[in-house]
C-alpha positions as CSV (number, residue, x, y, z in Angstrom):
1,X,122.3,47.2,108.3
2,X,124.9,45.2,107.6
3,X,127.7,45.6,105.2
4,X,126.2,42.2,102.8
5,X,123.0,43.2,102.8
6,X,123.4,45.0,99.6
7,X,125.7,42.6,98.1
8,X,128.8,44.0,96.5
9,X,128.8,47.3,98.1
10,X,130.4,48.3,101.4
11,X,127.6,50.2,103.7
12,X,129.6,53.4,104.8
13,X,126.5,55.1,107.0
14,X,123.1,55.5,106.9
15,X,121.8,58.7,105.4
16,X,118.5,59.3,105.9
17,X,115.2,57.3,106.5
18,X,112.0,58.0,105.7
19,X,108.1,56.5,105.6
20,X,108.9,54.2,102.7
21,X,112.8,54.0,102.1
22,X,115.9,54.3,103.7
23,X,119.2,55.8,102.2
24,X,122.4,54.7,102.5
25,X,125.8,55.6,101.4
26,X,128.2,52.9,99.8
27,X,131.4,52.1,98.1
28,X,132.6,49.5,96.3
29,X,136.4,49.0,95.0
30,X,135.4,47.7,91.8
31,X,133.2,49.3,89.0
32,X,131.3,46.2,88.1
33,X,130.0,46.0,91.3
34,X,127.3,48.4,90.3
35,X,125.4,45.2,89.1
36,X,124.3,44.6,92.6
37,X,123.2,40.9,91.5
38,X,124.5,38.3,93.9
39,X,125.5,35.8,90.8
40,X,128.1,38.6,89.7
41,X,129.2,39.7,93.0
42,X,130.4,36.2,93.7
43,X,132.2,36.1,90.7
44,X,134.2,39.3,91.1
45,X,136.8,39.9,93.3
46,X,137.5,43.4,94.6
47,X,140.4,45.4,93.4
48,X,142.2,47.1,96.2
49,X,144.1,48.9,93.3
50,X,141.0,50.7,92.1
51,X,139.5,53.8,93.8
52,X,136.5,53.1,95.1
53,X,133.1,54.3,93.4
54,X,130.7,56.0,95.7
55,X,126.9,55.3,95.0
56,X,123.8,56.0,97.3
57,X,121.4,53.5,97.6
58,X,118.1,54.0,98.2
59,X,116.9,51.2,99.8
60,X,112.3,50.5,99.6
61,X,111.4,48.8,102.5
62,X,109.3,45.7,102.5
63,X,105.7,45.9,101.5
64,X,106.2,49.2,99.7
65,X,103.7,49.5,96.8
66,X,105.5,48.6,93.7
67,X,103.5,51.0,91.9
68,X,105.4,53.5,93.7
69,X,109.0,52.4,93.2
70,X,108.1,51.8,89.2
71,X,106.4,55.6,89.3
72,X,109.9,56.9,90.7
73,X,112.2,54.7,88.1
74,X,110.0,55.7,85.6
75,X,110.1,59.5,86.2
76,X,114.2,59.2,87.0
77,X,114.4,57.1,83.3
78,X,112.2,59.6,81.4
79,X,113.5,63.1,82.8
80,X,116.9,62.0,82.0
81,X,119.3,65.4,81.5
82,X,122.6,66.4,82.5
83,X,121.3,68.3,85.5
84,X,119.2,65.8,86.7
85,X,120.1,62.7,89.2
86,X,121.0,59.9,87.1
87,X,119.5,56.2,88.0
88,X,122.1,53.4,87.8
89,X,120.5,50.3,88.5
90,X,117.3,48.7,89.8
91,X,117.4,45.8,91.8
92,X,116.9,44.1,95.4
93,X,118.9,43.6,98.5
94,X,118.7,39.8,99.9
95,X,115.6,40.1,101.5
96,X,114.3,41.4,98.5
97,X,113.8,44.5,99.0
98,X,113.7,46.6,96.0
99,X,116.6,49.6,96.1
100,X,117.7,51.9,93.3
101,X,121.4,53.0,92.9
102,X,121.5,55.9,92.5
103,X,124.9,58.4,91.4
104,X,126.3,60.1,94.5
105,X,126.6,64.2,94.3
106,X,128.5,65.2,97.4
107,X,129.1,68.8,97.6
108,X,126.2,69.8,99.2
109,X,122.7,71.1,98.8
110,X,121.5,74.7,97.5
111,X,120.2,75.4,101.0
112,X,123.3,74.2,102.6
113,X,125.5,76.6,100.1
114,X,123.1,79.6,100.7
115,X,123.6,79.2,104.6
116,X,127.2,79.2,104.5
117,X,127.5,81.4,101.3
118,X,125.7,84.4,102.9
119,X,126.0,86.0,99.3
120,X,126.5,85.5,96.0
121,X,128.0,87.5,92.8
122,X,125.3,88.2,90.1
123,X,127.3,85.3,88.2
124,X,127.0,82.4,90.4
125,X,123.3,83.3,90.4
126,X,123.0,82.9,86.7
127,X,125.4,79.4,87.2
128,X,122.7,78.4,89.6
129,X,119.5,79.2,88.1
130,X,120.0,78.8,84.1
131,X,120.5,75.1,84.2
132,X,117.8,74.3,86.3
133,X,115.6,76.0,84.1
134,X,117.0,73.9,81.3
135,X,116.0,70.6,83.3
136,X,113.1,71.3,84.6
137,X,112.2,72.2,81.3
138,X,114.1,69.4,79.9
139,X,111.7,66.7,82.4
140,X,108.2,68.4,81.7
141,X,108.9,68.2,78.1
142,X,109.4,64.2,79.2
143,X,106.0,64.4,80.5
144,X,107.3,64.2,84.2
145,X,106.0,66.3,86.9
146,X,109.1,66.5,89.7
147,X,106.9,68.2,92.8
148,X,109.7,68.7,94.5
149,X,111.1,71.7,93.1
150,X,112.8,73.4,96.2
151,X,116.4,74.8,98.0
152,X,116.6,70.8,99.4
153,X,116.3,68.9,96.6
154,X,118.7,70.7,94.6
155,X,122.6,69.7,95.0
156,X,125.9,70.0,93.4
157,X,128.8,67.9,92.2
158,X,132.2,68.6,92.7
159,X,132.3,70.8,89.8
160,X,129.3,73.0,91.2
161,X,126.8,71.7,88.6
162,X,123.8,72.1,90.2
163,X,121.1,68.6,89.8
164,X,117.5,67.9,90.5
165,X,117.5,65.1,93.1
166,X,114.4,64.4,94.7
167,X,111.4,62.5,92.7
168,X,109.7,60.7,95.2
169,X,106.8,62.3,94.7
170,X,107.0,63.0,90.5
171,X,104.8,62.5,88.6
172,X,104.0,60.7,84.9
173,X,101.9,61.6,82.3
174,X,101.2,58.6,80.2
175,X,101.8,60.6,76.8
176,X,104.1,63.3,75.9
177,X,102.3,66.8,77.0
178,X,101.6,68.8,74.2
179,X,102.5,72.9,74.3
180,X,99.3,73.5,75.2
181,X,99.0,71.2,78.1
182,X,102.4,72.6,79.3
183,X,100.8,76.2,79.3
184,X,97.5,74.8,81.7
185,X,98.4,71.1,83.0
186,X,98.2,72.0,87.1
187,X,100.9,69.8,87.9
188,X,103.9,71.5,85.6
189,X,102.4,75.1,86.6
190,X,103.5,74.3,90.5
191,X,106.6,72.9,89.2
192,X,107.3,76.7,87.8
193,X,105.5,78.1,91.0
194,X,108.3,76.3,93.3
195,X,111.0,77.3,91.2
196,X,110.5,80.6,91.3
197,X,110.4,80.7,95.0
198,X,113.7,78.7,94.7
199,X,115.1,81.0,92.3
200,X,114.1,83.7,93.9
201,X,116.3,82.4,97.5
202,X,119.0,82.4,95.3
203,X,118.6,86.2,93.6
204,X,117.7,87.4,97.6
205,X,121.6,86.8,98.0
206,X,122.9,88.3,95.3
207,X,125.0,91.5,96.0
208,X,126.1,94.2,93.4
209,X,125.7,97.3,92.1
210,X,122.3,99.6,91.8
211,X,121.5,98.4,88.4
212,X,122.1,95.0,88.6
213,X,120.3,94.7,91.4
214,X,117.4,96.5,89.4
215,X,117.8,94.0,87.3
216,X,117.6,91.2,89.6
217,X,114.2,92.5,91.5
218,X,112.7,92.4,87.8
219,X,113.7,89.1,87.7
220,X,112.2,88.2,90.7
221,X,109.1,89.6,90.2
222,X,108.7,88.5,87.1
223,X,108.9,84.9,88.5
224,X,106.4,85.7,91.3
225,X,103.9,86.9,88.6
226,X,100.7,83.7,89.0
227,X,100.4,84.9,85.1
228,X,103.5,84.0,84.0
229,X,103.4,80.7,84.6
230,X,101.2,79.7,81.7
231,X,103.4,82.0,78.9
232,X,104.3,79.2,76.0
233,X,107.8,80.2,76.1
234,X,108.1,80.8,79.8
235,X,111.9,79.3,79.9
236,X,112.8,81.0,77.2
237,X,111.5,84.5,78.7
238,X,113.2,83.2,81.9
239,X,116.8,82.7,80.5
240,X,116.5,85.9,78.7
241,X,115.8,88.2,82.1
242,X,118.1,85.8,83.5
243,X,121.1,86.8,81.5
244,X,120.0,90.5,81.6
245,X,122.0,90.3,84.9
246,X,125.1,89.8,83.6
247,X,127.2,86.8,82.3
248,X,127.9,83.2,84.4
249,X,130.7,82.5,86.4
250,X,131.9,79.7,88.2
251,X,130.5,78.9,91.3
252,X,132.2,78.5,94.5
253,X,131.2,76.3,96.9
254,X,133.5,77.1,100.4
255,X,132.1,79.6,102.3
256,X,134.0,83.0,102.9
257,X,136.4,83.7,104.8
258,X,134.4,85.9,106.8
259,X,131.7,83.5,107.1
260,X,134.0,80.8,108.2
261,X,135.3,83.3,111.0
262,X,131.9,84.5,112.4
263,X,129.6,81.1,111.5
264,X,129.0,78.9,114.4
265,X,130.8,75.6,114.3
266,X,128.7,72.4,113.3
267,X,129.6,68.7,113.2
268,X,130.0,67.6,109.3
269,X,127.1,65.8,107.8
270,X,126.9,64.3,104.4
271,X,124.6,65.4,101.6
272,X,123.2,62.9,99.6
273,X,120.0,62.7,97.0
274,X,116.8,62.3,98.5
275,X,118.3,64.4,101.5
276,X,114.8,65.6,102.1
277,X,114.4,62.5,103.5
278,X,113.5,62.5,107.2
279,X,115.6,60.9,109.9
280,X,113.6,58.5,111.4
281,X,113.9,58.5,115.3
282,X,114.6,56.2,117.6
283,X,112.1,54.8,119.4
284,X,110.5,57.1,122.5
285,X,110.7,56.6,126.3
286,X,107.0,56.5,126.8
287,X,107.0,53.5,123.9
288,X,109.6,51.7,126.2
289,X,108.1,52.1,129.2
290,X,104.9,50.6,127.9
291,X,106.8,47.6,126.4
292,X,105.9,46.6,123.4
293,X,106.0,44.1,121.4
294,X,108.8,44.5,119.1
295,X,106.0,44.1,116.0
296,X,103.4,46.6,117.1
297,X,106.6,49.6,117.9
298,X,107.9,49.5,114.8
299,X,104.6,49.3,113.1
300,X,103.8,52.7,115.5
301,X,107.0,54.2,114.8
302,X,106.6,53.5,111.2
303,X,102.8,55.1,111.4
304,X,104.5,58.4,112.8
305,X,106.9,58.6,110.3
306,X,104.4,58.8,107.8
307,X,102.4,61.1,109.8
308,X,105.1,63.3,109.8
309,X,106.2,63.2,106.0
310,X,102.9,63.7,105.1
311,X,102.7,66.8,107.2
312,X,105.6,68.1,106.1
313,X,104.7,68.1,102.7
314,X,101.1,69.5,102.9
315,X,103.1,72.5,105.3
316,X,105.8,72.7,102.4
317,X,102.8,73.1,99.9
318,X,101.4,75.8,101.7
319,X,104.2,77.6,102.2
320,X,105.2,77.3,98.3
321,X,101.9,78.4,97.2
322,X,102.1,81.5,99.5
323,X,105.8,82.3,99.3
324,X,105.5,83.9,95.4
325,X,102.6,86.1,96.9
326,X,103.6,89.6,97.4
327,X,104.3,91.3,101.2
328,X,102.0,94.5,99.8
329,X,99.6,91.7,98.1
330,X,99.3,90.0,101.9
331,X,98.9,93.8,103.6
332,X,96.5,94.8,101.0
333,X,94.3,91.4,101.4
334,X,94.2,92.1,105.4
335,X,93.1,95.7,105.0
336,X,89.9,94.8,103.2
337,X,89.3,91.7,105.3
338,X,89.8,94.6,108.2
339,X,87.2,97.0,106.1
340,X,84.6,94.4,105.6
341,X,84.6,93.6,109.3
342,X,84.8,96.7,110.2
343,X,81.8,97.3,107.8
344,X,79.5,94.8,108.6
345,X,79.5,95.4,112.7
346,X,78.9,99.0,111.8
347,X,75.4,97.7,109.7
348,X,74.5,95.4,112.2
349,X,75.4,98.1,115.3
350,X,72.9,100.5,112.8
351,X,70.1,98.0,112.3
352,X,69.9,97.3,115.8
353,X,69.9,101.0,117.3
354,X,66.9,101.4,114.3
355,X,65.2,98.3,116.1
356,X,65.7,99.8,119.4
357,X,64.3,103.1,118.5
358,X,61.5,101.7,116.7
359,X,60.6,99.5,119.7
360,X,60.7,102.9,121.8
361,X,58.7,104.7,119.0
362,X,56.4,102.1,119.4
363,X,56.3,102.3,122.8
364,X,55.8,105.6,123.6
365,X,53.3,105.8,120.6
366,X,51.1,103.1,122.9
367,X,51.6,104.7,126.1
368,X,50.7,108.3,124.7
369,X,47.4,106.4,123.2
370,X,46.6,104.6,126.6
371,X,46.9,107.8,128.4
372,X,44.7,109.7,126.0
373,X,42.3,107.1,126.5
374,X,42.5,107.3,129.9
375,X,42.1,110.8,130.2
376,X,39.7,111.1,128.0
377,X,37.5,108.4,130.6
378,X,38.6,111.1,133.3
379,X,36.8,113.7,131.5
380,X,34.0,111.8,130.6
381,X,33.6,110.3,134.1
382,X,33.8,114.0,135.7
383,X,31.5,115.7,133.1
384,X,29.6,113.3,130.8
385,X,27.9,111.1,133.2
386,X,26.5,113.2,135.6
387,X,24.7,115.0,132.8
388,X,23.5,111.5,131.3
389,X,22.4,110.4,134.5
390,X,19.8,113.0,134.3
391,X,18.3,113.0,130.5
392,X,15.6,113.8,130.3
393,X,12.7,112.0,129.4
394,X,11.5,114.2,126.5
395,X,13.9,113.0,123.3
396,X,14.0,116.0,121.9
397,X,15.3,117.6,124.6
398,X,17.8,114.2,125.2
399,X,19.1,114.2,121.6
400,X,21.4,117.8,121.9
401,X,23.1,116.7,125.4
402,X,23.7,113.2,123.4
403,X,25.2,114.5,120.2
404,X,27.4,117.4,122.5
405,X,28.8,114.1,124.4
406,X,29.4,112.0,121.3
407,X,31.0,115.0,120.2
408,X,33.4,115.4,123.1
409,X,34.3,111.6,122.8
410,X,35.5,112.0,119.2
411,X,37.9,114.9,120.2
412,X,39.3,113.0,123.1
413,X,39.4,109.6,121.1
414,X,37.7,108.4,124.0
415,X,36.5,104.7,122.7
416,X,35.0,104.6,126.6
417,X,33.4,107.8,126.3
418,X,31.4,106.4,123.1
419,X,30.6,104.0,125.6
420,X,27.9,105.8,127.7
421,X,26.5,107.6,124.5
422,X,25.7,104.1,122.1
423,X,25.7,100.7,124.1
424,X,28.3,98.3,122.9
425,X,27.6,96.4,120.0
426,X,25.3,98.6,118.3
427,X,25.6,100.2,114.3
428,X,26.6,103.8,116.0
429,X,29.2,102.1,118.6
430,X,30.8,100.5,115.7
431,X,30.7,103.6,113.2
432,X,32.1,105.7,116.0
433,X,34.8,103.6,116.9
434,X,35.8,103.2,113.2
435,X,35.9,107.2,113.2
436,X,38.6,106.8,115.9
437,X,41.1,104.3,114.8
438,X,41.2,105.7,111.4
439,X,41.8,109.7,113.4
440,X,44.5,107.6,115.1
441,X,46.0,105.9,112.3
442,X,46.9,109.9,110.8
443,X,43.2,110.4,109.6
444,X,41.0,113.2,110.4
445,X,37.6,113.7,111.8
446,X,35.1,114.1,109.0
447,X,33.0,116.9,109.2
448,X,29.7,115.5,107.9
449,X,30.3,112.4,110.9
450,X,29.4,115.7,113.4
451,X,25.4,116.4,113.9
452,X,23.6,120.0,114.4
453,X,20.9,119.4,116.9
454,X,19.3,122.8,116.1
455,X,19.0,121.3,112.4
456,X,17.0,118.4,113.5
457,X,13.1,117.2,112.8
458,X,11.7,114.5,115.0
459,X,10.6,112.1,112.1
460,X,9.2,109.6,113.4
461,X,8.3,107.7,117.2
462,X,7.4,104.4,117.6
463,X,6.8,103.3,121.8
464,X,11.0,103.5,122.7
465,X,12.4,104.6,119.5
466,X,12.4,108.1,118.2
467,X,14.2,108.6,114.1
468,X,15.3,112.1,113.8
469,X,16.1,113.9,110.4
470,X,18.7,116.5,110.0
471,X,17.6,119.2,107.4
472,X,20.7,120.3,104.6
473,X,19.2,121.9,101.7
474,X,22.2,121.4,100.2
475,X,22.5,117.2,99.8
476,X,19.9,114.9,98.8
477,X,19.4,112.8,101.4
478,X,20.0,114.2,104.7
479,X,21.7,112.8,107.9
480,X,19.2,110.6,109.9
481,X,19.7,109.3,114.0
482,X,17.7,106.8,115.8
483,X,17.4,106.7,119.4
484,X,15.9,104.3,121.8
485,X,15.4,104.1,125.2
486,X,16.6,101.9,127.3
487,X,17.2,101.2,131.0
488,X,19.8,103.6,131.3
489,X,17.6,106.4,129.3
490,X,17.6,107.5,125.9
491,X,20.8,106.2,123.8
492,X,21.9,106.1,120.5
493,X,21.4,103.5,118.4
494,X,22.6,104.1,115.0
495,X,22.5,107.1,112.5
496,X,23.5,107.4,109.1
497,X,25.4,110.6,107.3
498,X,24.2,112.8,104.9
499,X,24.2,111.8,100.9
């Protein structure tokens, strides 16, 4: 940039740069010049006499939404207070660009005074802290939002006032919030959120006796309290704790001696407002060798520089929103992640040895049944058979070595066995094999199911099929069992149990 391009003002460096603007330091050698119109500046010739005035100009570049650059003017007009930045003038450069002047506070940043600081007495703590509270309560009573309430965007004047500096990303409200909306609006809650982790970087330095460092960790965890943040009088509870500590004293910004001895030299840099501006960078290697068009690497670079801001800020967010959170709070919330886990495998490690030993239950309860069953066929095969193979013709003298087999089936739970005593398909097959599954299935075998054959009466005979009657004085209708001959010999066919 050239020294004219902001007319009226000499261009000492360039500051920072960042997605949308660009700051740069100036000086002009006379006060009028901070009308940076080009009809004035003609008119006025610079007085070598007069000490210069130092200014930083933030400069929009072109195309930057103008709702943006009236959002921040508005906020930096509204949330006006002695410890916040002061706007000077709005106007535009010659390619008209819009840039605000903005006043120049040159001692340094919080973070800059903490790193070379090391420590601080109780005093310069309070000197720090207490009019910060004032502003940002003096901006959210304003109905402005800053969002960037953090160790950068805090810096001193020469004096060691301390200012809000940074509102590039404030935020309006359209009407003056009420106390209520205070207390609950989102946006002024993470305003108090961030200063507390800011205020409590500055009490971490503090040094002093037992009790005032009592004091202080009351303080500080008073601020880190998610609670407190929506109290009504939440400043004024603030400055009262605050002061608990002791009374102000001036601040000093030069480092200690000792720090100055031991700290590791660094080349000067200026600190302006808006420092948390990024630096842009220049354009990379691999961009070069690729040779671009002049056009499409600056529209890249600009891209990344956006990229980057915006990452920035959603890591800064983060961060702020975890920083109040306790270290215990953090330890606390991992062991019960840590016991749930450890929980739920131990259910599921549970519910599948239960499967498993179901499955072998099961198993086992099957092969026990299939070798019952097969043994039971053994027997049958080794005894039954040969004595059915040679019935005899007379069905009286058939039925007892009948009902002794049928009998032998049922204690075996042989469904094969019942096989060879009552062809498949018939009424006394399908009774019988009833009697089984339910003996199975944790049942037992009913007595009356079992027939006496010194009890029975032949009934009845008709060609093949003989009805015998089983006498019981004691029931009223007694037990009944038909046979009928077949090609196999006599077989029963179905029977029915005693009433």
């Amino acid at each position: 940039m050239t020294d004219d391009t902001v007319v009226g003002y000499r261009t000492v460096r360039a500051l920072s740069e960042g997605g949308s603007a660009r700051l740069i330091l100036v000086h002009t050698h006379h006060p009028e010049h901070n009308n940076v119109t080009t009809e004035r500046a003609a008119s006025v010739q610079p007085d070598r006499s007069v000490s210069p005035v130092i200014r930083a100009i933030k400069r929009f570049y072109i195309g930057t939404a103008t709702k943006q650059v009236l959002n921040e003017v508005d906020c930096l007009s509204r949330a006006v207070g002695e410890h916040i930045a002061a706007i000077d003038d709005l106007a535009a450069s010659i390619d008209d660009s819009p840039i605000l002047v903005l006043r120049w506070a040159g001692a340094g940043s919080l973070r800059r005074l903490l790193r070379e600081r090391r420590s601080l007495r109780p005093g310069e703590a309070i000197t720090i802290i207490a009019p910060l509270v004032g502003a940002l309560t003096c901006a959210h009573g304003a109905g402005v939002a800053i969002g960037e309430v953090n160790v950068d965007a805090v810096h001193f004047d020469d004096t060691g006032r301390p200012f809000f500096t940074d509102f590039g990303v404030a935020r309006l409200r359209a009407t003056i919030p009420t106390p209520a909306e205070l207390q609950h609006d989102e946006a002024f809650r993470d305003d108090r959120r961030q200063f507390a982790t800011l205020a409590n970087s500055v009490l971490a330095a503090v040094h002093g006796d037992r009790e005032g460092l009592r004091v202080v960790r009351g303080l500080s965890e008073w601020l880190s309290e998610e609670a407190n943040t929506a109290v009504h009088d939440w400043d004024q509870q603030v400055e009262q704790r605050l002061f608990d500590i002791g009374a102000p004293e001036p601040l000093r910004l030069t480092p200690d001696t000792t720090d100055v001895a031991t700290a590791t030299p660094k080349a000067p840099r200026l600190i302006a407002a808006f420092d948390s501006i990024g630096v842009a960078p220049a354009s990379t290697e691999a961009r070069s060798v690729l040779a671009l068009p002049p056009w499409l690497d600056n529209h890249i670079a600009e891209v990344a520089r956006s990229a980057r801001l915006s990452l920035g800020r959603s890591f800064r967010g983060v961060a702020a929103w975890c920083r109040p959170v306790r270290t215990r709070t953090w330890v606390v919330a991992a062991i019960g992640i840590i016991c749930v886990l450890a929980a739920g495998t131990i259910i599921v490690a549970e519910a599948a040895v239960r499967e498993d030993s179901l499955i072998t239950s099961t198993r086992s309860s099957e092969s026990d049944r299939e070798s019952e069953s097969a043994s039971g066929a053994d027997h049958l095969s080794s005894n039954a058979p040969d004595s059915l193979e040679v019935l005899p013709s007379d069905p009286v003298l058939a039925l007892p070595v009948l009902l002794t087999t049928r009998y032998g089936c049922l204690r075996d739970l042989s469904v094969v066995c019942l096989e060879s005593v009552s062809p498949v398909g018939t009424p006394a097959y399908s009774s019988d094999t009833a009697i089984v599954d339910a003996i199975l299935a944790g049942g037992e075998l009913p007595p009356e199911a079992l027939f006496d054959a010194a009890s029975s009466v032949e009934l009845q005979q008709l060609g093949d099929s003989v009805l015998f009657e089983f006498v019981d004085g004691d029931v009223s209708k007694p037990a009944s069992v038909l046979l009928v001959k077949g090609e196999a010999g006599w077989r029963i066919r179905s029977y029915t149990l005693p009433e």
